[in-house]
Every structure is written in structure tokens, then in C-alpha cells.
DOLUM-186962 format. One line per field, with one value per residue (C-alpha): residue number from 1; x, y, z; chain. Coordinates in steps of 0.001 Angstrom, whole numbers. Layout:
residues N
pos: [NUM|...]
c1: [X|...]
c2: [Y|...]
c3: [Z|...]
unit: [A|...]
This chain:
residues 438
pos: [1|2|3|4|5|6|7|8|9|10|11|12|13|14|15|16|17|18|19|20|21|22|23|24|25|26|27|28|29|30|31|32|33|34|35|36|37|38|39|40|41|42|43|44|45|46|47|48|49|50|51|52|53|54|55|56|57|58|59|60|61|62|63|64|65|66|67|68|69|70|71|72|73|74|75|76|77|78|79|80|81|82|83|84|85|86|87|88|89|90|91|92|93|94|95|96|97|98|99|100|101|102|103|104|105|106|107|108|109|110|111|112|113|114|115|116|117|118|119|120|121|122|123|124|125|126|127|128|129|130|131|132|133|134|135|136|137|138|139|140|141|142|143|144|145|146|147|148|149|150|151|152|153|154|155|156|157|158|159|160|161|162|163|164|165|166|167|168|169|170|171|172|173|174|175|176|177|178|179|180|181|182|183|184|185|186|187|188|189|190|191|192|193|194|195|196|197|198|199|200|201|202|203|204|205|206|207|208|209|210|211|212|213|214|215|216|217|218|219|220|221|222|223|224|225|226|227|228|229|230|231|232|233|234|235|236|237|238|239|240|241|242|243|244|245|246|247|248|249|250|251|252|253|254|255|256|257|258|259|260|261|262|263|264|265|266|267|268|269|270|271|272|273|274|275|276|277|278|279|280|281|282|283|284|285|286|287|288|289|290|291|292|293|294|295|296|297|298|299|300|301|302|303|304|305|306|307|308|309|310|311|312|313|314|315|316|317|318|319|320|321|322|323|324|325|326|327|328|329|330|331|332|333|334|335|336|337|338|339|340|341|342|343|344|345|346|347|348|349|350|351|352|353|354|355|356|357|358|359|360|361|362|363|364|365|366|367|368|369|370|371|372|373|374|375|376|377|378|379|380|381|382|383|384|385|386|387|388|389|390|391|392|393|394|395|396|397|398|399|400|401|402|403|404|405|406|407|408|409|410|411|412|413|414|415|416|417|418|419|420|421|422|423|424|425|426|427|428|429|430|431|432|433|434|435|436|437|438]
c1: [93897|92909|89793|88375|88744|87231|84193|83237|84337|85748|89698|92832|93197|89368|90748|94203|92057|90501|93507|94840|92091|91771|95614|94768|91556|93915|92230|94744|98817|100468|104119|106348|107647|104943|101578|98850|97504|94341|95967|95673|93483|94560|90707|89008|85355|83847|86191|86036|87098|84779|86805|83790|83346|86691|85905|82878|85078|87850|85984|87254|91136|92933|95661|95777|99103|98832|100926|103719|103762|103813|106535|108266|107919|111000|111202|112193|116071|115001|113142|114551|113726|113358|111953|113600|113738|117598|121222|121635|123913|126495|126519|125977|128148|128060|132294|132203|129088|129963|133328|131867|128862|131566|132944|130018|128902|131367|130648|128860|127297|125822|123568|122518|119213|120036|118530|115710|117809|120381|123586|125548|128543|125630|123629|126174|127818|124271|124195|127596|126347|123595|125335|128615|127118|125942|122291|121284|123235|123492|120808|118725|118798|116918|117641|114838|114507|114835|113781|110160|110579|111277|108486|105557|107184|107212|103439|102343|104212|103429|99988|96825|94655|92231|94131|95588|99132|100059|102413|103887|102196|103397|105684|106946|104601|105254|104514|101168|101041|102217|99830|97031|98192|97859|94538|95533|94494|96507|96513|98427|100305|101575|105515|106971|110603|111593|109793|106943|105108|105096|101672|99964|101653|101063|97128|97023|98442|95734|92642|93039|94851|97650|100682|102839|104419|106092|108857|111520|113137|116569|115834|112051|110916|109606|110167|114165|113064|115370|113819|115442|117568|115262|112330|114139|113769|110279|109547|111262|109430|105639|106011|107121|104230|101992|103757|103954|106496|108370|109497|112423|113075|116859|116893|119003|121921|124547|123125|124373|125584|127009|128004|125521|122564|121416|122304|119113|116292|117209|120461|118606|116105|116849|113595|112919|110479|112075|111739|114876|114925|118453|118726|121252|119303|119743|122965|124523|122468|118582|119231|120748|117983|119250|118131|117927|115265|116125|114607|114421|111953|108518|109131|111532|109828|107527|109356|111107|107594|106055|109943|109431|106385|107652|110234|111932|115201|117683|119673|122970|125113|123488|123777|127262|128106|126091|128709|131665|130705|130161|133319|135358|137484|135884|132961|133293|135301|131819|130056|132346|131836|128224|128001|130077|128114|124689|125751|127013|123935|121383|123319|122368|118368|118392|119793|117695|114927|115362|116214|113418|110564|111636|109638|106582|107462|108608|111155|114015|117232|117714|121048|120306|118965|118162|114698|113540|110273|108956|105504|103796|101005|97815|95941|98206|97113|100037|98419|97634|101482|102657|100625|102058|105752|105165|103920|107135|109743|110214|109179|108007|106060|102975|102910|99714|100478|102695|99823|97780|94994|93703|97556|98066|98472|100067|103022|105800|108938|111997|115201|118709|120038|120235|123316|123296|122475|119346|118228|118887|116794|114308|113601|113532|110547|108800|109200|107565|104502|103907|104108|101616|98978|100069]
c2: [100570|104131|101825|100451|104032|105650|102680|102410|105731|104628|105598|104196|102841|100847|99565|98466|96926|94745|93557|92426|90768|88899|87964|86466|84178|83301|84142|87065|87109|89746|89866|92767|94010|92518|93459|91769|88643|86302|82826|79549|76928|73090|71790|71135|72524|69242|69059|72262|72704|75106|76666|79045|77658|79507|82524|81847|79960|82409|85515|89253|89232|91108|92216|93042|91981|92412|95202|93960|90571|92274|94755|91535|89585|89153|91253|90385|90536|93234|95343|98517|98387|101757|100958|97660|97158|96174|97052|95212|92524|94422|96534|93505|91980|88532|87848|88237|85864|83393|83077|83190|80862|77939|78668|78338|75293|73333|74186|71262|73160|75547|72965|72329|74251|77314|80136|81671|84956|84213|83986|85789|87309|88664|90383|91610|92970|94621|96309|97721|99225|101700|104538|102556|99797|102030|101751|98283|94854|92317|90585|93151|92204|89175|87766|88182|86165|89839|93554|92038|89817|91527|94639|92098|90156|93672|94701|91760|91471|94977|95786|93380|93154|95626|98120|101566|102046|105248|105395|108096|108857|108169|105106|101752|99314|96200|98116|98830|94935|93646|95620|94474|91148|91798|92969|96554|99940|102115|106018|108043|110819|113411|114644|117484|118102|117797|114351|113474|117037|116712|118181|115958|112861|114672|114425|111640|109786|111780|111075|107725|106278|104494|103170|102644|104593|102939|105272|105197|108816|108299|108221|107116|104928|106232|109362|110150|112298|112995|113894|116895|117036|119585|117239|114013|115433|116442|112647|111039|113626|112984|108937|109584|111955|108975|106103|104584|103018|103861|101050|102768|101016|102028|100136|102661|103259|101868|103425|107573|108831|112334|110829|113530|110445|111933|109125|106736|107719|105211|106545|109111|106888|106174|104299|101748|103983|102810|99443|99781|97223|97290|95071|93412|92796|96117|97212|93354|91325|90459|86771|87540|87424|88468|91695|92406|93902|95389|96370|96756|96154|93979|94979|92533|89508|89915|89989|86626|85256|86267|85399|81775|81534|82135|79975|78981|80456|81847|79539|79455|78981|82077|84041|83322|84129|87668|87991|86864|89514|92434|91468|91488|94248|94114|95017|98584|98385|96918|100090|102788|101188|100986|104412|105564|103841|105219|108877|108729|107038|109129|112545|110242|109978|113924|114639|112582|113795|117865|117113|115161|116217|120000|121784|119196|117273|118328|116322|116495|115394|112439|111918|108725|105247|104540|105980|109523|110522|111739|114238|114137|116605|116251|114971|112162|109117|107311|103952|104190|105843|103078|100485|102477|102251|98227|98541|100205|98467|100317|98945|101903|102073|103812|106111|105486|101540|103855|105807|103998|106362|108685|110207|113635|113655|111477|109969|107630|106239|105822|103485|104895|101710|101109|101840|105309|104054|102024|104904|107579|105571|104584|108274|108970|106841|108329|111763|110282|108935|112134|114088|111998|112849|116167]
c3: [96346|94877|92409|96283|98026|94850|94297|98297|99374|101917|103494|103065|106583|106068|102750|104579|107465|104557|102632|106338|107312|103880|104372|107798|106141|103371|100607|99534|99712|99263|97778|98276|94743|93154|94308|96141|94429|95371|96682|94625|96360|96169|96819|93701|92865|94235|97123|98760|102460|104549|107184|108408|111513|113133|113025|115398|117352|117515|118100|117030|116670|119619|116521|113429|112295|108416|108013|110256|108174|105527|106517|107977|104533|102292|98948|95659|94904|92447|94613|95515|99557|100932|103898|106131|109878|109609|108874|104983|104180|103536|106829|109020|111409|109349|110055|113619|114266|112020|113845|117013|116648|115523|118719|120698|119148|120175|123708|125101|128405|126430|125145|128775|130159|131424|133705|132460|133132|130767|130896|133989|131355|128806|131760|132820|129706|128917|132696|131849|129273|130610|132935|133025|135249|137957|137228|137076|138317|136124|138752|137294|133678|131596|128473|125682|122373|120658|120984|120110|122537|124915|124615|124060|127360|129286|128578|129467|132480|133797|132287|132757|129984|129040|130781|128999|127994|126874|123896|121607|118603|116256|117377|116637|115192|116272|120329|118682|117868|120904|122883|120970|121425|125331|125180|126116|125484|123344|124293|121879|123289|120971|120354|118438|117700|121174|121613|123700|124663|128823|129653|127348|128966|132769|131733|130330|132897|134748|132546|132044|135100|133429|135070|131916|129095|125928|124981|122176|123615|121527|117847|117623|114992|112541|113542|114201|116656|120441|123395|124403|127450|129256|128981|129880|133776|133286|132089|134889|137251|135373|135764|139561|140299|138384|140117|137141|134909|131827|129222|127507|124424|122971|119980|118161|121193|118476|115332|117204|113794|115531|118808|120521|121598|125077|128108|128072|130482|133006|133537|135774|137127|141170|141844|139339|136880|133874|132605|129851|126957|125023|121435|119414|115982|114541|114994|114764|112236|112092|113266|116328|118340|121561|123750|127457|129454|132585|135755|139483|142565|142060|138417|137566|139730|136931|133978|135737|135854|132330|130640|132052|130304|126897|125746|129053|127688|125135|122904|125303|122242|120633|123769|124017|120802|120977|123999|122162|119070|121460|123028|120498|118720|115973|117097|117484|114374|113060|114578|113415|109549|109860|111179|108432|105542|107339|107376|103694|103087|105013|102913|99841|100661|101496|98618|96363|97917|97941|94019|93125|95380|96503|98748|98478|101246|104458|106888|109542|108971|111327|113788|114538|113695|110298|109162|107848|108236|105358|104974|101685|100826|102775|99805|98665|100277|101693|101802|97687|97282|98935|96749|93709|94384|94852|91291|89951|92231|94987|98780|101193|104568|104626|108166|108947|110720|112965|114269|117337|116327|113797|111912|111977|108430|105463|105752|104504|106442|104366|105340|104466|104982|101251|99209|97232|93902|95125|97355|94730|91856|94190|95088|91588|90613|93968|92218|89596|91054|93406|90298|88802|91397|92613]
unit: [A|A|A|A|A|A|A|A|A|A|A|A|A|A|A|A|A|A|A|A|A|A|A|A|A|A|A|A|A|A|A|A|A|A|A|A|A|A|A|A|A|A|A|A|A|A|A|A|A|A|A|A|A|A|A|A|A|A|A|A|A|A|A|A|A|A|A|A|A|A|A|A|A|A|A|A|A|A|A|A|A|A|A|A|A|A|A|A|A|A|A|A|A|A|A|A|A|A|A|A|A|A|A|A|A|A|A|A|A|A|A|A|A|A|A|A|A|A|A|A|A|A|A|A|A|A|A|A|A|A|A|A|A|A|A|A|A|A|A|A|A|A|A|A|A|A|A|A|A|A|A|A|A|A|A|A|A|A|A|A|A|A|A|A|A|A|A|A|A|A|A|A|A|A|A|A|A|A|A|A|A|A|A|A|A|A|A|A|A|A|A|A|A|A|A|A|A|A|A|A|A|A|A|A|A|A|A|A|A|A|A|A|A|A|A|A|A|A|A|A|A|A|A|A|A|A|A|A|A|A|A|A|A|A|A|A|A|A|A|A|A|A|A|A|A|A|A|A|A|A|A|A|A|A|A|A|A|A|A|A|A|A|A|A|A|A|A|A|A|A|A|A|A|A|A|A|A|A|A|A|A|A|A|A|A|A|A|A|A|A|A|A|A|A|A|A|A|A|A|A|A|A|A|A|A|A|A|A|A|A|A|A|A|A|A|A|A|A|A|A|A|A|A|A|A|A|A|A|A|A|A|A|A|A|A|A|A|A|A|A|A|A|A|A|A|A|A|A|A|A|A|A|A|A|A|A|A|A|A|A|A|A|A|A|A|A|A|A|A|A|A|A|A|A|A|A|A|A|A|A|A|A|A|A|A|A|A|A|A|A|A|A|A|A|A|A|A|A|A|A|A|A|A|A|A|A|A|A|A|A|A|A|A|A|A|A|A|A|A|A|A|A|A|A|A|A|A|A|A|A|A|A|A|A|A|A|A|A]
């Protein structure tokens, strides 16, 4: 990475932009752990296949989806994983869904088709869940194949191609992927410590005549960050005054490691503003792919409309046994030990960090989720660091794929997901290589 920034003097975002669009031809594939490595072709020098021709056909990719593959992909057993989109192995809820999926199996109805809304218990266990079933019905609430699912279902519902969407900055990646994917137009919106900064999102709902915000206002990924209670009004108020909607996405309602998490946006929302999206996969286990997005009004004859267009429906015997784990006693027994494990673990990353790196990085404790964001020196390229640690074991996120535009500065996001000992050596060797180019 540093040899093609240095040779065509070009940035680390062009040079990512490459190795992407090489993955997508084929002719590179990268392997986390490893490195990147050019792919072996089974056509022999005499016999080779010319697959030129797409690319005219295709036409210029709406997304560029190499660094979510790739953040997606599998690691090495030996890697030590730093940065991960899930609760580990050993954190998961792996007892209570293999007990309740042999239930659900043999359950002939829920073989059967079923409504495209899901399953009536589910919704309405999900409902229940935001403002103690007072804001939505479970009417109001549809099944999704997944938090994924469910966001890339809700801009394309809501927003017609080629239109703007305004977003945080920085924010989740795989919004900035499923937006592409729509054909939309991403408008980053900055935050600070108290989240998204409310005059910025007043004019830009202004300048640009959106009528939707993406929004993770409880624990943002990458970030950690809250929005504060005193802004949480002046959102609602903004997207009223706009007439616009707000897709609150709560992946991280379970992961509240100080029991302080704000009540989600929609909690406060009388007229339908807020599109809420509520997931399984993170605090449960990455194959439960089961989430709910919920809304109110026009809104949600939409969602019905766009959700029958994907996949028909949910798995009924997954759904129901995403309702028999939530329902269970263990599963706040589940929550309580995951919390636990993440707080001892989160101490263990801080820790690791102010010994090896000191006052060269800069970063906020996090009270939620499972990611700290993590500011390296201006001058430290986060794309080449992040090359680097694949070269000495270690798997972390460079912060610029979280930025819809130009980042703010360098960045990498770090999971304290891992146990101690992995996150502890891991940070070690990252000492290392930031001392190497510092």
C-alpha cells in the first residue's frame, strides 16, 4: 500500500478504490491475516477467457462494496481480530438457539408461507420493546432478513433513486453501501461528542431538500458516540420542520454497558418521523438473521411493498426461534454475561492502549456497543496501518470506509469484543508499527 501511494502519489482512499475494484474483476483476492494476493486462473495460456465485454455492458458500479466484503470475509484462526461486526463465539447466544431452532423445526406450519410481515408474536414482541409498546402496534412492525436487510429495504422504500439522504459522518458502512446500491446521494452531516450537530442537519435539510436522515443516535458505529438528551428534541423538531423522516437504526439497544442508553428517538416521535429499525444479530449471534423495521402512516405501505419484493418472507422456523430465544430466561441472563465480558473487555483495550500508544492517539471511552474509535496522528495513513497490522497478524478497520466523504482525519475502529489476551497482544504489535512510522 505505502510502495503504490509513494510510486503514483496518489492517497490512500485512490489506492483502496483500486484494490476494490480489482477484487470485483477478479483478478486480486484479498485474505484477511494474510495479505492481498493476485488470484490463480484455471484457463491455460492458449485457452484464455475474455470477460471484457461486461464491463461495457454493466456500466459504472452504483457500489463499491470491496471494503465491506472484505470486512465481511472470514479471518484466519490465528489472526488476532480487532475489529468484527459481532459478539465472538464465546459471547454468543449459541445454547439458547440451538435449543430453540430444534423446536421450531419440528413445527410443520412454520414451513408453510407466511405473511410478508412476519410473524404476529415476533412483531409484536419487537413493538413491546420500543416505549413499552406505546409507540408502535405490532401492525406497525415488519420482519427483515437482518439489520442489513432491513436499512437497504428502508432507503429504497422511502428514497427514489438519485435522490439525497443525509447521513452522519462518520457512520455505519454498510448505510453507505446500501445507499449506493439505491442510487442515492449521500450528504454527510457532521457530529461531535453530543452526536449529530443540529444546525448543520437544519441546513442541510435546507440546502439540499432531503426528506430522510440515517441515524445511529445510541452508540454510533464507529464512533460510540450518544446523542445527548438536549438534542434528541431538537432532532425530532428539525425532521418535523423538514417533513421529513428519520431512520433510527438501534443496533446496539442490548449492548448498554452502564444502563444509562437514552430511550430511542421514536419513543418521542407522535407523527410517524422516525422510521426505527431494531436487530437481533449483534447482541444474539451473527446467523440469526432476524430484525424489525417499524413504522407508521404511508411509510409503512411502503416498506410492505419494497419487503415483498425481496425475499417474500422470513424463514418462519427462524423467526420463531428468534422469538423463543428472546423469550426465554435465559436470555437476559445471556445479556447480563455479555455485558459483563464487554465492559471487562472494553477496560482491557483502554488499558492496552494508554500503555502502549500514550498520548499519540486520542479517543473516548465508549458506554455502549462494542467499538472504540481510535485517532492516530494526522500523518499516519490509516489505510497503509491497516495493511501493516494484516502483515503482522492483527485485523483492524481503517476509518476512512466510514466516511461518506472526504474524513476529518485518520482513523482506525477497534472491536473490544475480543478476549483480554488477544486484545492486549494485538495492541501491542500496533504500538509497534506506529512507532515504526511516527
Amino acid at each position: 500500500m505505502r510502495t503504490l501511494i509513494k510510486d503514483h502519489r496518489v492517497s490512500p482512499a485512490t489506492v483502496e478504490r483500486a484494490f476494490a475494484q480489482l477484487v470485483g474483476e477478479g483478478l486480486i483476492e484479498p485474505r484477511p491475516g494474510q495479505g492481498t494476493f493476485v488470484r490463480q486462473t484455471m484457463a491455460s495460456a492458449t485457452d484464455v477467457s475474455n470477460f471484457a465485454w461486461q464491463s461495457v455492458a454493466l456500466g459504472a458500479a452504483r457500489a463499491d462494496s470491496g471494503f465491506l466484503g472484505s470486512l465481511l470475509a472470514v479471518p484466519p484462526p490465528e489472526s488476532l481480530i480487532l475489529s468484527m461486526g459481532y459478539l465472538p463465539p464465546d459471547l454468543q447466544a449459541s445454547g439458547l438457539l440451538a435449543n430453540a431452532l430444534r423446536q421450531a423445526a419440528g413445527r410443520p406450519e412454520l414451513w408453510d408461507r407466511l405473511p410478508i410481515e412476519g410473524l404476529e408474536p415476533l412483531r409484536a414482541w419487537f413493538a413491546r420493546e420500543v416505549g413499552n409498546g406505546a409507540v408502535f402496534s405490532p401492525h406497525d412492525v415488519i420482519i427483515c432478513g437482518g439489520g442489513q436487510a432491513a436499512i437497504s429495504t428502508t432507503f429504497r422504500a422511502l428514497v427514489p433513486p438519485g435522490r439525497p439522504v443525509l447521513v452522519e459522518t462518520p457512520t455505519y458502512t454498510g448505510a453507505i453501501s446500501a445507499a449506493c446500491a439505491a442510487g442515492l446521494e449521500l450528504v454527510p452531516v457532521a457530529m461531535d461528542e453530543q452526536g449529530v450537530r443540529p444546525e448543520l442537519l437544519a441546513d442541510a435539510f435546507r440546502q439540499t431538500g432531503a426528506r430522510v436522515f440515517y441515524s445511529q443516535p445510541t452508540f454510533s458505529n464507529p464512533s460510540g458516540i450518544v446523542l445527548s438528551a438536549e438534542r434528541r428534541a431538537v432532532v425530532l423538531n428539525i425532521a418535523a420542520e423538514a417533513r421529513a423522516f428519520i431512520i433510527e437504526d438501534d443496533w446496539a439497544r442490548d449492548l448498554d454497558l452502564t444502563g444509562t442508553a437514552p430511550a430511542p428517538l421514536a419513543a418521542g416521535d407522535r407523527h410517524g418521523h422516525v422510521v426505527y429499525i431494531r436487530s437481533l444479530a449483534k447482541s444474539a449471534a451473527p446467523g440469526l438473521r432476524v430484525a424489525a423495521v417499524m413504522a407508521r402512516g404511508a411509510a409503512l405501505a411502503r416498506l410492505k411493498s419494497a419487503r415483498g419484493s425481496d425475499d417474500f418472507f422470513v424463514s418462519g422456523p427462524l423467526q420463531a426461534a428468534a422469538l423463543a430465544v428472546v423469550s426465554a430466561p435465559g436470555w437476559k441472563r445471556h445479556l447480563n454475561a455479555a455485558r459483563a465480558a464487554l465492559i471487562e473487555r472494553r477496560d482491557a483495550l483502554v488499558g492496552a492502549l494508554h500503555a502502549e500508544l500514550g498520548n499519540r492517539v486520542t479517543f473516548q471511552v465508549p458506554s455502549g456497543g462494542m467499538h472504540l474509535w481510535l485517532r492516530l496522528p494526522d500523518h499516519v495513513s490509516d489505510v497503509a496501518l491497516a495493511a501493516d497490522m494484516v502483515r503482522h497478524g492483527v485485523i483492524v478497520s481503517a476509518g476512512c470506509a466510514w466516511f461518506p466523504a472526504d474524513p476529518d482525519g485518520s482513523f482506525l475502529r477497534l472491536t473490544f469484543a475480543a478476549p483480554p489476551a488477544s486484545l492486549r497482544e494485538g495492541v501491542r504489535r500496533l504500538g509497534q508499527v506506529i512507532s515504526l512510522g511516527i
